[in-house]
ROLODREN-87756 format. One record per residue (C-alpha): z, x, y; residue in one letter; residue number from 1. Coordinates in nm, 2 decimals. Layout:
N
R/z/x/y/zanu/dodren
R/Z/X/Y/a/NUM
...
//
This chain:
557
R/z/x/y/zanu/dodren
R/0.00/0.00/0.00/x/1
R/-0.10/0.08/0.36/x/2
R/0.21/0.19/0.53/x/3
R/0.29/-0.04/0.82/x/4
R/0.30/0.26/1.09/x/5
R/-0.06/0.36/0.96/x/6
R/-0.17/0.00/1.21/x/7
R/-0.17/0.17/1.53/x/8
R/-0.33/-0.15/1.73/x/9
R/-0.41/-0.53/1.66/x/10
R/-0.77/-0.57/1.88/x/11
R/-0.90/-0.90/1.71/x/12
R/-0.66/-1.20/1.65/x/13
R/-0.86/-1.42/1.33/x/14
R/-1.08/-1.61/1.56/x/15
R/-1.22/-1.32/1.73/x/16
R/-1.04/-1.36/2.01/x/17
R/-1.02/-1.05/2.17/x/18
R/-0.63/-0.98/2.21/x/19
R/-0.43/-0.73/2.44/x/20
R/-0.35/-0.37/2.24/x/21
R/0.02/-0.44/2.12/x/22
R/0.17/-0.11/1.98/x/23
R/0.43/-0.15/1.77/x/24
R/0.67/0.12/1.86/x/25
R/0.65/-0.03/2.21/x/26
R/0.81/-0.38/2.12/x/27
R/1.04/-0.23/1.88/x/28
R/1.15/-0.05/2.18/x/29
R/1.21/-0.33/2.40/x/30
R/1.40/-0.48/2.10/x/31
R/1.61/-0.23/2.14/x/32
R/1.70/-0.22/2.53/x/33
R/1.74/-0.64/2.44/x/34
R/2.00/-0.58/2.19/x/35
R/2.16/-0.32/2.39/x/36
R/2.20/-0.52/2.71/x/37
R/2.34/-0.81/2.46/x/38
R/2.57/-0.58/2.36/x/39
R/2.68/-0.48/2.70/x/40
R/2.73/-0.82/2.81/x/41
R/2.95/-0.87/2.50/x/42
R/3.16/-0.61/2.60/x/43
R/3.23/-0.75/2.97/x/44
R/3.32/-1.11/2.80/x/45
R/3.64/-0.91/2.60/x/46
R/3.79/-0.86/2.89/x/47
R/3.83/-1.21/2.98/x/48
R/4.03/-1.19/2.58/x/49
R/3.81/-1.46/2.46/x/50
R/3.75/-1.23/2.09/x/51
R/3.96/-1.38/1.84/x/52
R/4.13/-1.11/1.55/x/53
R/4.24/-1.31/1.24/x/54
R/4.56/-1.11/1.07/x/55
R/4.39/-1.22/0.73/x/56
R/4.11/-1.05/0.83/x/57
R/4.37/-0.71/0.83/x/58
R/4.56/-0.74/0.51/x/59
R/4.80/-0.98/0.64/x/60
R/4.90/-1.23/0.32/x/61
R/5.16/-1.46/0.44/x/62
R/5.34/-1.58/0.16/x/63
R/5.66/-1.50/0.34/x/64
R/5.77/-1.22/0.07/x/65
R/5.47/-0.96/0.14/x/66
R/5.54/-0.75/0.46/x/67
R/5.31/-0.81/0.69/x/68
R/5.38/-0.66/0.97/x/69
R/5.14/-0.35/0.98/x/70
R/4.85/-0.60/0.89/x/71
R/4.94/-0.82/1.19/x/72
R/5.02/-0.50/1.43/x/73
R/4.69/-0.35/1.34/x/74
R/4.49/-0.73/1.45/x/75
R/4.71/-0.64/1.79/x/76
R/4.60/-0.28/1.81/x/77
R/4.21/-0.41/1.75/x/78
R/4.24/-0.67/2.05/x/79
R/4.42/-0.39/2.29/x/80
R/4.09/-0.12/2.16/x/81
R/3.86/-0.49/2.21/x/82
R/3.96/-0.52/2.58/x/83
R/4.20/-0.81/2.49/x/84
R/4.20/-1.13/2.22/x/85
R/4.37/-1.37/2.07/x/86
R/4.53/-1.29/1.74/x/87
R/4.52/-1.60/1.56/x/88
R/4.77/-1.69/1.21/x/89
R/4.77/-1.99/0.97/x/90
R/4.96/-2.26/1.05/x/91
R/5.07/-2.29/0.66/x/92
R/5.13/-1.93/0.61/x/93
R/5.49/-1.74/0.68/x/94
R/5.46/-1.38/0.75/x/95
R/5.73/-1.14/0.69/x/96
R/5.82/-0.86/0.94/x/97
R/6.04/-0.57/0.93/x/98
R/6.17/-0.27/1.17/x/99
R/5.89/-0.04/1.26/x/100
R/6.07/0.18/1.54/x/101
R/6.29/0.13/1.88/x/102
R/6.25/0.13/2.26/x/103
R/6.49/0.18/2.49/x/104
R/6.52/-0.03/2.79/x/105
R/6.71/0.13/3.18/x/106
R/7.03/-0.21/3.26/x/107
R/7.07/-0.29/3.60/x/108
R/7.36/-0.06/3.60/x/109
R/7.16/0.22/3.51/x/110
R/7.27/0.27/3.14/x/111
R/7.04/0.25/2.83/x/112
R/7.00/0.02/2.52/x/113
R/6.84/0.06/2.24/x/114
R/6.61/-0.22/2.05/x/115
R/6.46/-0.21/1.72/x/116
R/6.16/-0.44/1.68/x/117
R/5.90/-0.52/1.47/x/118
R/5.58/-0.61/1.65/x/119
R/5.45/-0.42/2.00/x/120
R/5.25/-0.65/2.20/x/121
R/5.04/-0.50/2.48/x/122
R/4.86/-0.63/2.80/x/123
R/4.60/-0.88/2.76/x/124
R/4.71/-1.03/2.46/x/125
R/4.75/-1.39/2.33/x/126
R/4.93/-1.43/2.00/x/127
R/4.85/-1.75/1.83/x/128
R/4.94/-1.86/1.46/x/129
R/4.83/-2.21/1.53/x/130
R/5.14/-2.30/1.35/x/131
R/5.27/-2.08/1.13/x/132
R/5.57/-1.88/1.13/x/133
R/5.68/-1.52/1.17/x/134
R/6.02/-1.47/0.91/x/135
R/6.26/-1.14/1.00/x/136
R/6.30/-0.97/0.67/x/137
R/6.63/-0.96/0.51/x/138
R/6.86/-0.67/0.69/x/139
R/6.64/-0.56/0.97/x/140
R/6.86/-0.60/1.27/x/141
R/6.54/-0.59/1.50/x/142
R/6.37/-0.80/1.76/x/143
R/6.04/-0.98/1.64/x/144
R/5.84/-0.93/1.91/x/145
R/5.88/-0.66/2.21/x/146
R/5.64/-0.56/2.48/x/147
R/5.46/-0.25/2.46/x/148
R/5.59/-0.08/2.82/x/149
R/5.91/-0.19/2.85/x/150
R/6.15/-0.15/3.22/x/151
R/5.82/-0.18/3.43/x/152
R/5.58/-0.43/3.48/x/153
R/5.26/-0.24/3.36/x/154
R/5.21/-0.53/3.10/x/155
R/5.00/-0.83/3.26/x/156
R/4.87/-1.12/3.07/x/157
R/5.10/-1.15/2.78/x/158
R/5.08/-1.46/2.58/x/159
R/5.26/-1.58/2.32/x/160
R/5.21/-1.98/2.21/x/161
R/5.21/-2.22/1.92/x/162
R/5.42/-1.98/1.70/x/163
R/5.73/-2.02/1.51/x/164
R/6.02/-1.72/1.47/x/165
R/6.31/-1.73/1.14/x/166
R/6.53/-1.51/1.26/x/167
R/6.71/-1.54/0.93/x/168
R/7.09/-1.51/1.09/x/169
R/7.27/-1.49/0.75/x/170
R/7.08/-1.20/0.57/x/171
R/7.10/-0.94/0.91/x/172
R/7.40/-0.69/0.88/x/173
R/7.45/-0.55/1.21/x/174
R/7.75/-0.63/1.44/x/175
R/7.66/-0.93/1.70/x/176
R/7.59/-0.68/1.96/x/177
R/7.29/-0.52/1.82/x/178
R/7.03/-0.67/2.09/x/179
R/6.83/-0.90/1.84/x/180
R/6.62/-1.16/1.99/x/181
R/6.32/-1.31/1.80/x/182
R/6.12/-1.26/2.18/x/183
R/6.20/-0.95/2.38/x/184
R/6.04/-0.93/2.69/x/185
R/6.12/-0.70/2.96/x/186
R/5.89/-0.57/3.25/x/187
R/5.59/-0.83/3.19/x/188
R/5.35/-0.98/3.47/x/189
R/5.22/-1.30/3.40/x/190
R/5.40/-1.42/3.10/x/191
R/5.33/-1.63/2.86/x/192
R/5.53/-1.86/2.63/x/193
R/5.39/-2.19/2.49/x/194
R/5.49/-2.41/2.25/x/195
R/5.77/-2.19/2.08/x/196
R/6.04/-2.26/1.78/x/197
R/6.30/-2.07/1.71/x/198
R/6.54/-2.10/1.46/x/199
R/6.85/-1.91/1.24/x/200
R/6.85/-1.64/1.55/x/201
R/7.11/-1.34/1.49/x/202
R/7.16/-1.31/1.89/x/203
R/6.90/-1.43/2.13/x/204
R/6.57/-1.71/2.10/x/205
R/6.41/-1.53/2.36/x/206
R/6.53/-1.24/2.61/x/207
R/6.37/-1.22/2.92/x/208
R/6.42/-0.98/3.23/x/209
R/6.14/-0.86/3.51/x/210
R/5.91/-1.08/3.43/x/211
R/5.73/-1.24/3.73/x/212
R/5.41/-1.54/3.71/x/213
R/5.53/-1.65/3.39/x/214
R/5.45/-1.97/3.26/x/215
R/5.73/-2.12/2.96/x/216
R/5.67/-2.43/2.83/x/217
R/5.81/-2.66/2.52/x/218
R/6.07/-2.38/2.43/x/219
R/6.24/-2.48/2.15/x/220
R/6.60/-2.29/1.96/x/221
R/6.79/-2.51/1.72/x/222
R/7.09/-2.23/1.60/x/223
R/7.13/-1.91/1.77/x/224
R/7.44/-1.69/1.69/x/225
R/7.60/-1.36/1.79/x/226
R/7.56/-1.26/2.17/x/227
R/7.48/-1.64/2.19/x/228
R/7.20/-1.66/2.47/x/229
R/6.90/-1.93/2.34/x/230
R/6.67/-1.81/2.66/x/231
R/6.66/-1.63/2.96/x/232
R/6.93/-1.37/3.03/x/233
R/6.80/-1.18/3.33/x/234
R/7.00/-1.03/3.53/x/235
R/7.01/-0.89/3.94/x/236
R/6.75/-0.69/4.03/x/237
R/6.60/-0.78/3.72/x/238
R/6.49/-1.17/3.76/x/239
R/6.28/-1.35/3.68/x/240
R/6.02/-1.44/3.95/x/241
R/5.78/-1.69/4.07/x/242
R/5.73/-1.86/3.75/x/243
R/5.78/-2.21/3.62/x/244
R/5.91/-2.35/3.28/x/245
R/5.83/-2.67/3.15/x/246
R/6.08/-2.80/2.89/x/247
R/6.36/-2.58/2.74/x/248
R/6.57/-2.74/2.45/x/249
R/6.88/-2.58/2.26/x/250
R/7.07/-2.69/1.97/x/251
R/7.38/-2.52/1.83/x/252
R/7.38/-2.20/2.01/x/253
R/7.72/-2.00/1.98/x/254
R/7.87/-1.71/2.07/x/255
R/8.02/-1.62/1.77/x/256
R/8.25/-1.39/1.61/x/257
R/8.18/-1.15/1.95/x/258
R/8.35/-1.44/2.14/x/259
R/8.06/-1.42/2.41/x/260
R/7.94/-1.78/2.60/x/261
R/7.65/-1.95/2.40/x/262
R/7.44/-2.05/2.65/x/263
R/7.14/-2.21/2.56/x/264
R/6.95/-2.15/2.90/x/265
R/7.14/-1.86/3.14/x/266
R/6.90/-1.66/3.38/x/267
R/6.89/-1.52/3.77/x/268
R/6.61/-1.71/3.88/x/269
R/6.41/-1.64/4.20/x/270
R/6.15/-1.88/4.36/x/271
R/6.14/-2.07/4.01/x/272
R/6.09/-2.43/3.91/x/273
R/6.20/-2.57/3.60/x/274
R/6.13/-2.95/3.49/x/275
R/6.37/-3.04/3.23/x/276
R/6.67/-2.84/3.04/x/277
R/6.82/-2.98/2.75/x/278
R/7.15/-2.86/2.51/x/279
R/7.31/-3.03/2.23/x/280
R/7.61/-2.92/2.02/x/281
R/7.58/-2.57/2.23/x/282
R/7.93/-2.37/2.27/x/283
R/7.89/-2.35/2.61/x/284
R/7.70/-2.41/3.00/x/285
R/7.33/-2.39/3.06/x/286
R/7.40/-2.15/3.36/x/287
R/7.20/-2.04/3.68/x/288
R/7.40/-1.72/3.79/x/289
R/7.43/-1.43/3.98/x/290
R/7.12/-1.34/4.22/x/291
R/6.97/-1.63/4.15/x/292
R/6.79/-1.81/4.50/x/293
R/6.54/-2.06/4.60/x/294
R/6.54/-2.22/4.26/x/295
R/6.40/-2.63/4.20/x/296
R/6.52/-2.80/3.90/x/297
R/6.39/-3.14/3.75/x/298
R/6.67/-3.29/3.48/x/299
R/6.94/-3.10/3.28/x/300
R/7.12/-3.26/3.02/x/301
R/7.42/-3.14/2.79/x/302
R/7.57/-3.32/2.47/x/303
R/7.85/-3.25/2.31/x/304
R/7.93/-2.88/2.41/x/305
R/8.24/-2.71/2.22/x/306
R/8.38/-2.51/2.52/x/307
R/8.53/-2.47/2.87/x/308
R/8.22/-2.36/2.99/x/309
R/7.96/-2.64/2.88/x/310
R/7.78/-2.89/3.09/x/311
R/7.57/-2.73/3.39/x/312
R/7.72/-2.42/3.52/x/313
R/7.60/-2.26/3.86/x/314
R/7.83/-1.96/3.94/x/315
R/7.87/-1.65/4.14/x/316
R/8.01/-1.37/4.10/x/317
R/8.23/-1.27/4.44/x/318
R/8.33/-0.93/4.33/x/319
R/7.98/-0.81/4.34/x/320
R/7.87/-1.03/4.66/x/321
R/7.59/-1.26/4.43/x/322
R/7.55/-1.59/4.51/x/323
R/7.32/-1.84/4.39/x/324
R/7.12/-1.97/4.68/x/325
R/6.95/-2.28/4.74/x/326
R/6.97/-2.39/4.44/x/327
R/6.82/-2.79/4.32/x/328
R/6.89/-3.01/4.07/x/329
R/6.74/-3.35/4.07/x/330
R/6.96/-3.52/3.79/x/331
R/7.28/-3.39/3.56/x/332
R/7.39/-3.59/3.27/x/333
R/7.69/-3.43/3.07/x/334
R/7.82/-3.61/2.78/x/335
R/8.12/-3.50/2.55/x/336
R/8.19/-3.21/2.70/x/337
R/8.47/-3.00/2.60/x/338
R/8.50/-2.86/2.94/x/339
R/8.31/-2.94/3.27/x/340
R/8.04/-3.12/3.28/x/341
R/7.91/-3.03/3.61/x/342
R/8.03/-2.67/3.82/x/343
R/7.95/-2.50/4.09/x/344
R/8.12/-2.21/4.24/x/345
R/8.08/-1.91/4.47/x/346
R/7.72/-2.08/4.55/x/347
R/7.55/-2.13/4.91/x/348
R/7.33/-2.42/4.94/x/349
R/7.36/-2.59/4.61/x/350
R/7.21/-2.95/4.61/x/351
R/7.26/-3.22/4.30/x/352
R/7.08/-3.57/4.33/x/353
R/7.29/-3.73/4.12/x/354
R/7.54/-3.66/3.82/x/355
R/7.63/-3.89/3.53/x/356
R/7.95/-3.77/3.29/x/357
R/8.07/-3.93/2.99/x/358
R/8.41/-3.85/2.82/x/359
R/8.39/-3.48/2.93/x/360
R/8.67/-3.24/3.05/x/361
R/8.79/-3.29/2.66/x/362
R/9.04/-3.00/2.60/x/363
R/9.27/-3.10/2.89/x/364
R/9.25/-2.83/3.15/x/365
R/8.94/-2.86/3.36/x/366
R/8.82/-3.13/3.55/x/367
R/8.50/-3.32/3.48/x/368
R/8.33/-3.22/3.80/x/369
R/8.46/-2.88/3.94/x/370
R/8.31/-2.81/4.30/x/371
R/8.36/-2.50/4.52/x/372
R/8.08/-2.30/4.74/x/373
R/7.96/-2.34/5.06/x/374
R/7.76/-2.64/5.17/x/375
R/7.73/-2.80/4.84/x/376
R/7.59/-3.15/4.83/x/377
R/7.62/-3.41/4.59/x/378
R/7.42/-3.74/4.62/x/379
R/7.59/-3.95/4.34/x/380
R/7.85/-3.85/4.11/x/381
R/7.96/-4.09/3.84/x/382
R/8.28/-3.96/3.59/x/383
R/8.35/-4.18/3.32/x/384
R/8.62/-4.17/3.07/x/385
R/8.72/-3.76/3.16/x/386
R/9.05/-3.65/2.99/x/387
R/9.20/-3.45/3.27/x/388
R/9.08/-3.51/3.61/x/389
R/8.75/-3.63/3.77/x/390
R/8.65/-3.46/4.01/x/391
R/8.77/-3.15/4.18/x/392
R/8.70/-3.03/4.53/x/393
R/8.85/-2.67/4.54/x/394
R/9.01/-2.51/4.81/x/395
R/8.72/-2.26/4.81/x/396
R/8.46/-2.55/4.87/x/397
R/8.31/-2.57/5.27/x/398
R/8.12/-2.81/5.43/x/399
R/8.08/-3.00/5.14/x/400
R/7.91/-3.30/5.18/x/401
R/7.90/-3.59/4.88/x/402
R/7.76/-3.95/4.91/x/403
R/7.97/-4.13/4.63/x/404
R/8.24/-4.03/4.40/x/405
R/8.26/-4.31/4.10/x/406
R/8.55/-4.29/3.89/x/407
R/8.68/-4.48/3.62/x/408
R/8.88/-4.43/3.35/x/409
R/9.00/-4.11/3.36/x/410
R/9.31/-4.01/3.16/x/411
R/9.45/-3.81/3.46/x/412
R/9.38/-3.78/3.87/x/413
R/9.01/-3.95/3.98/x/414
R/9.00/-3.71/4.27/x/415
R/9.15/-3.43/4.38/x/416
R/9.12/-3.24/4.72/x/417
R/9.23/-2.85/4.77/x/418
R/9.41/-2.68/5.02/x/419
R/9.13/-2.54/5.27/x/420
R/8.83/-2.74/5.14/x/421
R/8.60/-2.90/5.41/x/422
R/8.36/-3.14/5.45/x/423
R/8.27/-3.51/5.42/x/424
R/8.23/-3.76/5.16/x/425
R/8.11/-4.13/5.19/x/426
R/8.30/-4.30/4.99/x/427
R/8.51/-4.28/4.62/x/428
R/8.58/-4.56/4.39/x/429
R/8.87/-4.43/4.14/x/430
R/8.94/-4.72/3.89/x/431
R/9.13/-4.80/3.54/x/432
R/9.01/-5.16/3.41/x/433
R/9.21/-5.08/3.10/x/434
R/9.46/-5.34/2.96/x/435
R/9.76/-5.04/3.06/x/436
R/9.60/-4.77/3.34/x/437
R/9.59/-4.45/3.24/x/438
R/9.41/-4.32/3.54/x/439
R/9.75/-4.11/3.70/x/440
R/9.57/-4.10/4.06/x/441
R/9.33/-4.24/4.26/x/442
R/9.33/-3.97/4.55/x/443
R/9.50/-3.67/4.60/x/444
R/9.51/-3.46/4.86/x/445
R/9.69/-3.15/4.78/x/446
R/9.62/-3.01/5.10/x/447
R/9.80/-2.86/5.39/x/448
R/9.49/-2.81/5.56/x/449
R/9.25/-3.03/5.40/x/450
R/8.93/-3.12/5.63/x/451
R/8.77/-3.39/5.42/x/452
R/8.66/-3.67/5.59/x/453
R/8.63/-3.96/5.35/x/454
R/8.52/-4.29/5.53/x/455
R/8.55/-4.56/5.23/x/456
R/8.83/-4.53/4.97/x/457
R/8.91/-4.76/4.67/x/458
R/9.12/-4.74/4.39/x/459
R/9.32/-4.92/4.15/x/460
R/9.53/-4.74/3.93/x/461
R/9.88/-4.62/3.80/x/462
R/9.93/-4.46/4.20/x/463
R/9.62/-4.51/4.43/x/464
R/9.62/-4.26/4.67/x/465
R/9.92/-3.98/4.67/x/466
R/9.94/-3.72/4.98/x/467
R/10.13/-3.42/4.83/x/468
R/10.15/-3.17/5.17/x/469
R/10.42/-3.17/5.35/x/470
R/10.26/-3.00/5.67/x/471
R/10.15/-3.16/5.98/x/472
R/9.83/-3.36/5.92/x/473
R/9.72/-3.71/6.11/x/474
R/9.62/-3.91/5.83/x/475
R/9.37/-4.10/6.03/x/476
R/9.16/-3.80/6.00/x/477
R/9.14/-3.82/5.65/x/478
R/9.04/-4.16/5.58/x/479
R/8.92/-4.41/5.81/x/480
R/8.90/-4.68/5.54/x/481
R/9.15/-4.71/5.26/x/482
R/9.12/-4.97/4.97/x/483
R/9.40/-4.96/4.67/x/484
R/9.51/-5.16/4.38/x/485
R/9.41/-5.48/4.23/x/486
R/9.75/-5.59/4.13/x/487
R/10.12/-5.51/4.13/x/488
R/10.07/-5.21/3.92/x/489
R/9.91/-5.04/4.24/x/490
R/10.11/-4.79/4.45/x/491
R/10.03/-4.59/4.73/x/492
R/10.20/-4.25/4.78/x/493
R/10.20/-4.02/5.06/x/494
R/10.47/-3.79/5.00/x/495
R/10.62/-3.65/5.37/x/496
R/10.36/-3.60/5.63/x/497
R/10.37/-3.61/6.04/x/498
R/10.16/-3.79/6.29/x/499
R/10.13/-3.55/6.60/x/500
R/10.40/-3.72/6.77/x/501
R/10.58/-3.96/6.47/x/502
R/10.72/-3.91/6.16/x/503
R/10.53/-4.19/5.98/x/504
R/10.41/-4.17/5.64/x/505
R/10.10/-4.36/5.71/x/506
R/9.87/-4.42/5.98/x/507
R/9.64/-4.70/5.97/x/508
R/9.38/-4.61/6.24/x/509
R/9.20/-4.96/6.17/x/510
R/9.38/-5.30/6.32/x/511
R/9.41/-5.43/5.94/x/512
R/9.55/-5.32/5.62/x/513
R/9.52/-5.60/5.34/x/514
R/9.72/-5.64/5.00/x/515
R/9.45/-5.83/4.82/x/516
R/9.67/-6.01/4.51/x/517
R/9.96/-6.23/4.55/x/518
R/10.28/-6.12/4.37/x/519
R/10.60/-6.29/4.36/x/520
R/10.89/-6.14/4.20/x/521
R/11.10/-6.32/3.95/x/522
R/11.44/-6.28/4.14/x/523
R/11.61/-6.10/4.39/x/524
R/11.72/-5.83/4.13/x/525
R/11.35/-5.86/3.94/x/526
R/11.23/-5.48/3.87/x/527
R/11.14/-5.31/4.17/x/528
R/11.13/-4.95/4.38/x/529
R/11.26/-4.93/4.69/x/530
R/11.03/-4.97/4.92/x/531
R/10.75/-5.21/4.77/x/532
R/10.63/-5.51/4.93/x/533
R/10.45/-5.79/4.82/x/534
R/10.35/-6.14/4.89/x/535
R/10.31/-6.47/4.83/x/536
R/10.18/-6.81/4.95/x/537
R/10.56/-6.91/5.08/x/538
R/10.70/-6.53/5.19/x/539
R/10.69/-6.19/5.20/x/540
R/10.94/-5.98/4.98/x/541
R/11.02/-5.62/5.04/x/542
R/11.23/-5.43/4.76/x/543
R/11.52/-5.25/4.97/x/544
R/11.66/-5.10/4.68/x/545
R/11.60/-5.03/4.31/x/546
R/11.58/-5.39/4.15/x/547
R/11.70/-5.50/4.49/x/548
R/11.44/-5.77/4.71/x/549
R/11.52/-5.92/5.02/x/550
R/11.24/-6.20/5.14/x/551
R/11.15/-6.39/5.46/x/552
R/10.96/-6.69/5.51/x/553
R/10.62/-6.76/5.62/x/554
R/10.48/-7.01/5.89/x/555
R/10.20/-7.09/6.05/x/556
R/10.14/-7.06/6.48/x/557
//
């Protein structure tokens, strides 16, 4: 056979139409610069990580007993060398990891940790099993995943979604402070994380600090255990900026045998927005801390948390001059809280729309609602069945400014006002509809130098309204409108104040005060304190000593 290079030229097509000299080394060559400029363009599209690097495709198995890790590493390593890619999983497969090596990472104090990890992720790098789950290998004491350039923020585009991390809790050895997180990010811009479940992890869900642009949505940790952090823990000077998280839910994280918090969301936060934070059966606050400042949250809701520090927790710290500022919450709702289920403290600028808590303040000690800071403001604050107290104003809180305090049913004082707090509050409603009131107090002002204004006051309890100071203090100042008791059961105690220029318990500043509900007492030596008065259709009856009542009559002009 005629070799095909022999044909140097095609002159003549069939018909005898004469035909242009077509060499064939001349189109093969323009095959070529085609393919090659295909190529290039190829390349350019990589960088926009649109290549997709199967870990099957590298040895990975997942059968959750082969160790995969170098097979899924190496589908990393191939998108990095690509430009950038997604590395994609099986949603029905479970790939085991182990330790590979450690990084250490610079604290904000200028000390040094160490971290083993498993994976290294890189810049421009989406990791997606579609599904399917990464498993921590039995004893490995090591964070899952870790960023490749850790302390700085030479990572960019780091994503990690629709992936699910066994931290396997029960088979890791190490003490609770060895720094395991199933995410480890540290020194990331524009991160990542999307659609994320986390369970059975030794210490942390996910550990992020320095990270700023990230984007967190649908971040999911049912049991964490050990340093007891679900997500977040940044820290100042190493927050996490300009980034927004969807929804963050947390379900029994605790701190352990290391007696740490086990907080299911805890971060310094700076120019952040967050839409919804939920905890359940968690030993302790979802906490915005520290450095944290200009900071918008949508809804935050706690059930049942198992210690002092459980509900939402914004706080401080004064030794080191960090204070939370201008900080938002839309909505709090706390239920069964062992301790409070909303507080604030050593904050500037701290507003809550509205807080709703349900049989909180459990263990005793704490209050429901415990505020302090300056300028706080609270729209709407609704306590219902606290064991302890309702609400706290502390002597450390300025300027404060609340539109309604409901109480009802607390086992101890509705409302209680510090020495040195400040500020103004609409109105308060302390009640106890309960067969026998529990409710101790309505009011208290425990304050020598209280300067609360509270315009509308109403109560109905075991003792409405008790003024504890003994220091010069014109009540009118206090409260201009003053509602108590429903029935004989009511009192109203003052304790020993002055008046500027009289020594009167009480100052009415009004031209009325009004005992709504009739009482008449059984006989002149019927049960009574000195000092109560009450009324009838036919006279009025004051009790001049114990079980002692003197009357007068009533009539009409």
């Amino acid at each position: 056979m005629t070799p095909l290079s022999s044909f140097t030229a095609i002159t003549e097509l069939s018909d005898g139409t004469e035909a242009r000299a077509i060499y064939f080394n001349e189109r093969f060559s323009g095959l070529s610069q085609n393919l090659d400029q295909l190529n290039s363009d190829l390349t350019g599209f990589s960088n926009f990580s649109n290549q997709a690097f199967n870990v099957v495709h590298y040895g990975a198995v997942g059968n959750s007993t082969t160790d995969d890790t170098l097979a899924i590493q190496a589908a990393i390593d191939a998108a990095s060398v690509a430009g950038g890619g997604t590395v994609i999983g099986r949603s029905d497969h479970t790939y085991l990891l182990t330790f590979q090596s450690t990084k250490t990472t610079v604290t904000g104090s200028g000390g040094t940790n160490a971290h083993q990890y498993c994976l290294d992720i890189p810049s421009d790098i989406v990791l997606d099993l579609q599904g399917g789950w990464l498993k921590l290998d039995d004893g490995q004491n090591a964070a899952m995943l870790i960023n490749r350039s850790t302390n700085s923020s030479n990572n960019t585009n780091i994503t990690i979604r629709n992936t699910k991390f066994d931290g396997n809790r029960s088979n890791q050895t190490d003490s609770p402070e060895g720094e395991q997180a199933a995410l480890f990010f540290w020194g990331v811009n524009r991160l990542t994380l999307k659609d994320i479940y986390v369970k059975d992890a030794r210490e942390f869900a996910g550990r992020i600090r320095n990270v700023s642009q990230g984007y967190f949505d649908n971040l999911t940790c049912e049991t964490s255990e050990g340093k007891g952090w679900a997500f977040g823990l940044s820290t100042a000077s190493q927050e996490i900026r300009n980034s927004h998280f969807g929804r963050i839910f947390g379900s029994d994280v605790s701190g352990g045998a290391s007696g740490n918090d086990g907080n299911p969301f805890i971060a310094d936060l700076y120019n952040c927005t967050i839409d919804s934070i939920t905890a359940s059966n968690c030993s302790a606050a979802i906490k915005i801390q520290g450095s944290s400042a200009d900071v918008a949250i949508g809804n935050v809701v706690t059930l049942r948390s198992l210690t002092q520090n459980s509900g939402l927790k914004i706080q401080g710290n004064l030794g080191d001059s960090l204070f939370p500022l201008r900080i938002s919450v839309a909505n709090v709702i706390s239920h069964v809280c062992e301790g409070q289920g909303l507080y604030i403290q050593d904050t500037e600028d701290v507003n809550i729309g509205s807080y709703s808590g349900f049989s909180n303040a459990m263990d005793g000690a704490v209050p429901d609602v415990w505020l302090a800071g300056y300028r706080t403001s609270v729209g709407i604050i609704n306590s219902r069945l606290a064991n302890q107290q309702g609400v706290l104003i502390r002597s450390d809180a300025t300027d404060i400014q609340i539109g309604s305090i409901n109480v009802s049913n607390t086992s101890g004082h509705a409302v209680v006002v510090s020495t040195g707090a400040s500020g103004n509050i609409h109105s308060i409603i302390a009640r106890d509809d309960r067969g026998t009131p529990q409710m101790t107090r309505g009011l208290t002002l425990s304050a020598a130098d209280a300067n609360v204004v509270i315009s509308h006051f109403t109560s109905s309890g075991a003792t409405d309204f008790e003024w504890t100071s003994s220091a010069t203090l014109p009540m009118k100042r206090v409260v201009s409108r003053m509602r108590v008791g429903f029935g004989p059961t009511a009192t109203l105690f003052t304790g020993t104040t002055d008046d500027d220029d009289s020594m009167a318990q009480l100052i009415v500043s009004g031209s009325t005060m009004r005992v709504d509900t009739s009482f008449t007492p059984a006989s002149g030596t019927a049960s009574g304190a000195t000092g109560d008065i009450v009324w009838d259709s036919g006279f009025a009856y004051i009790c001049t000593s114990t079980d002692s009542w003197s009357r007068t009559a009533l009539s009409t002009f």
